[in-house]
N, C-alpha and C positions, 0 to 999 in steps of 0.2 A: 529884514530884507525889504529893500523896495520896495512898490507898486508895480512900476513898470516891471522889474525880474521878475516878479510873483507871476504876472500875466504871460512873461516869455516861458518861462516854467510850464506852466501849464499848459499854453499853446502845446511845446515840445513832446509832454508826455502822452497828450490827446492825438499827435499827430504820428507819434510811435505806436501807438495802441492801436489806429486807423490802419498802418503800414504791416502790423504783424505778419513777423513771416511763418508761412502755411509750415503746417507741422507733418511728418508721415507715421501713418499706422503701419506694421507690418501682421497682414491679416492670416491669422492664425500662424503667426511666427513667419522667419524664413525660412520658407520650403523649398520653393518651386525652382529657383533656380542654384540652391546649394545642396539639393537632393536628399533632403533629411523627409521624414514623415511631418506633416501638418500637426501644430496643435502638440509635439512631442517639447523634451525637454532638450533636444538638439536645436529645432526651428526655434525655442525660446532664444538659447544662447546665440545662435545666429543673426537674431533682430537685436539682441545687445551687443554682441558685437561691430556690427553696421550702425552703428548707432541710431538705433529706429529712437523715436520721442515715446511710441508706447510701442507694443507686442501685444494684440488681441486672442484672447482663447475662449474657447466655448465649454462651459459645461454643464451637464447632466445628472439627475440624481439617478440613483441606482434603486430598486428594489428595498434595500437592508439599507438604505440613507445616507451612503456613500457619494461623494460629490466626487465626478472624475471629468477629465477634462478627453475631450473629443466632440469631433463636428456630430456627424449623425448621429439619429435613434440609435443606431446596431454597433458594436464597433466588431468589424470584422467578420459579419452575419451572428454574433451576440445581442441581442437588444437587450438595451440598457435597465428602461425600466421595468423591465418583470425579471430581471436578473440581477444577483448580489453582484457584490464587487468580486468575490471569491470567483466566482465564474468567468467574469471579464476575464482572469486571469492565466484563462487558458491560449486565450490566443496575446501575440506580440506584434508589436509594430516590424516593419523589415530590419529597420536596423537592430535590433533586441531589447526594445523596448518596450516595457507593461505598459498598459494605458496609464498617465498619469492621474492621481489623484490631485483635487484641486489645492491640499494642503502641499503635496508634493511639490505642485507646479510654482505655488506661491512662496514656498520657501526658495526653490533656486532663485526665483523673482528677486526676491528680498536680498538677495548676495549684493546686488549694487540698488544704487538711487536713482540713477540718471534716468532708465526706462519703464516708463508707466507702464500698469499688469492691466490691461483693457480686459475686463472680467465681462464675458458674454454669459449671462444667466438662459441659456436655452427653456421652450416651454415643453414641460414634461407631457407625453402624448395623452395619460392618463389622466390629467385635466389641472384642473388652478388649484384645486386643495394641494396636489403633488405637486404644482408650480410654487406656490406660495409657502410649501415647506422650505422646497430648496434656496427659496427666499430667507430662511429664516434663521437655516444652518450657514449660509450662505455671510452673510452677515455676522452671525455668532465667530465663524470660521476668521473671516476679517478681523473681527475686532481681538482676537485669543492671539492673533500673529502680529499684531499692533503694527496692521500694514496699513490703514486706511489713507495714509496722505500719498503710499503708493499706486491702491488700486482706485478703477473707475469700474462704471457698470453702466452696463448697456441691454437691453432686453428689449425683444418684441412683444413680450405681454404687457401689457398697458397696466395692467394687475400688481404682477411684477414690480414695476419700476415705483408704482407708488405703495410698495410695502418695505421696496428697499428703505425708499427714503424714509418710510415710518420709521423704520425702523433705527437706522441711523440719519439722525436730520443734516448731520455735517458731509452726509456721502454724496459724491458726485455720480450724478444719475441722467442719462441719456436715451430717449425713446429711439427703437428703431422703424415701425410700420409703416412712419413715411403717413398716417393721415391725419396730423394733428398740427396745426398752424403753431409757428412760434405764438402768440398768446395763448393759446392753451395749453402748451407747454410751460411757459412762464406764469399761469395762473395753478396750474398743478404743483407750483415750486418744485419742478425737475432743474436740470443745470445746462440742458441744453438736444436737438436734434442732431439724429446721426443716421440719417437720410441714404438711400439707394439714388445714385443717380440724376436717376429719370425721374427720381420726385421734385429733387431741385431746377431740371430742365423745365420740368411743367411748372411752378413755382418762383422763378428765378428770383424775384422780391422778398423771397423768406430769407434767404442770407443776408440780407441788410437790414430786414425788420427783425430779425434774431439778436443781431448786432446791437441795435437801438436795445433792445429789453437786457441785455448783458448776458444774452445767450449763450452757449460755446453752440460750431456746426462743426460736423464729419460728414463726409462723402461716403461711400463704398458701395462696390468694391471697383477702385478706377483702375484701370491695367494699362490701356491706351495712352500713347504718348499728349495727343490732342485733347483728351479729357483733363488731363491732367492741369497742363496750360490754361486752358479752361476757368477750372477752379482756383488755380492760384491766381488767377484774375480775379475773380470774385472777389479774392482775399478770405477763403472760406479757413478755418482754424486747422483743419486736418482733413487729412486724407489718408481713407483704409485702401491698402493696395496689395495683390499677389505680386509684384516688382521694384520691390524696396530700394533692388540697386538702380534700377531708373529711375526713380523720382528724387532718390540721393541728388544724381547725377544735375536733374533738372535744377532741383530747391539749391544744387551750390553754386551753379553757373551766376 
């Protein structure tokens, strides 16, 4: 190959990679406006269906070491951690659904490829020993399912996210807190910020200086149509959103 093509080449691939187009989260599946429960195994299929780029779910260890996917401590006024999984099982989501377990949830995941499992490691109330367990089943669980080029992991525990990657160095690992500068993110060898907001509004230079270190960025959780715009300005990598089919609508215009 030429010189000259070598250089057009690369021009073209650098100015593709600058252009990328903003990706959508659908945060903790689609719920809200296909009327399924959050975080179920309905709202999963709903974000693949629509073809979300990931489907974020949260979860939780249970008492007896059970990893179940749901937002809060309690599910249902059950709390989680001082309670087995047997117990979760008395109460059901509306549509008749158990609370899913994380293998549960990850195996319907694994039925296709296209939509990444945005795996939210929640921090267990009973502290970082029970945090950094469910780190570890967590992980174990990932790799027994030989999903890892599927999922990503995102956590607020700072703890957390660097025992995921201990523990798998090839895992994709995203801080949520919101106080950690892209370079300390990139010197922790994480893979990237997945930011509220208003941390990137007070910050606005972190998406670009994430960019230069080969960061990835997520937003969440955008809902508004003008935030939205916003960030696809930016050129920010994704966006966690409760209105999957608006930001569809936007990212295809």
């Amino acid at each position: 190959m030429k010189p000259t093509l070598v250089i057009l080449t690369l021009l073209t691939i650098m100015h593709m990679g600058a252009t990328a187009q903003t990706e959508m989260i659908a945060h903790r599946g689609s719920w809200k406006n296909t009327k399924v429960p959050q975080n179920s195994l309905a709202s999963l299929n709903k974000a693949i269906e629509q073809k979300a780029w990931g489907a974020e779910f949260d979860v939780h260890l249970t008492k007896d070491d059970v990893l179940v996917v749901t937002h809060d401590q309690d599910f249902y006024g059950i709390d989680i951690a001082t309670s087995t999984y047997q117990e979760l099982l008395a109460k059901k989501h509306p549509n008749g659904e158990s609370i899913p377990t994380a293998e549960e949830y990850l195996k319907e995941g694994l039925t296709q490829k296209k939509t990444k499992l945005i795996y939210e490691l929640k921090t267990n109330k009973l502290g970082t020993e029970r945090t950094l367990k469910a780190a570890e089943l967590t992980v174990a669980l990932v790799k027994k399912l030989n999903a890892g080029k599927q999922v990503e992991y995102i956590a607020f525990s700072y703890d957390a996210c660097l025992k995921l990657k201990e523990l798998d160095k090839k895992a994709k690992v995203h801080y949520l807190n919101g106080d950690k500068s892209p370079q300390e993110i990139k010197e922790a060898g994480l893979s990237g910020l997945d930011y509220h907001l208003s941390v990137y509004k007070k910050h606005p230079e972190w998406i670009g200086e994430a960019k230069k270190l080969q960061l990835k960025t997520n937003v969440w959780t955008v809902n508004r149509e003008d935030d939205m715009h916003y960030f696809i300005d930016q050129n920010i990598d994704y966006i966690t959103t409760d209105e999957p089919e608006l930001l569809n609508r936007i990212l295809k215009k």
